[in-house]
C-alpha positions, 0 to 999 in steps of 0.5 A: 684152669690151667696156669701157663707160667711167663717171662715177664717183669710184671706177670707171672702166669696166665691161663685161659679157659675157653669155654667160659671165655675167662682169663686169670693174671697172677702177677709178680706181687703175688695176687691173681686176678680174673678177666671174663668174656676175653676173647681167645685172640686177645688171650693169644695175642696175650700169649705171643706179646714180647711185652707181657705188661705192654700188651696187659696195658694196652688190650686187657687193664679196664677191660673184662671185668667180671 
């Protein structure tokens, strides 16, 4: 998968397969975390958020876990 590097205060990268629908957080202290069945638009949304540790609280922390 295909890490995506961010401008975050929080995150670091972020990468997206979309066959399995699995998502990987690596974040500023140093540990990546996966994310399973996410779906693409909240992957892209993800992507497009101004806030990267906003949209993470709001739409993906609690959630997809594998």
């Amino acid at each position: 998968m295909e890490m995506i590097r961010v401008n975050s205060s929080a995150i670091v990268a972020i990468g997206y397969d979309e066959k399995s629908m699995q998502m990987k957080i690596t974040f500023q202290q140093g540990r990546t975390y996966d994310f399973c069945r996410v779906p693409k638009h909240i992957f892209e949304g993800f992507q497009r958020a101004s806030s990267k540790g906003t949209y993470y609280n709001s739409h993906i922390r609690d959630r997809y876990q594998c």
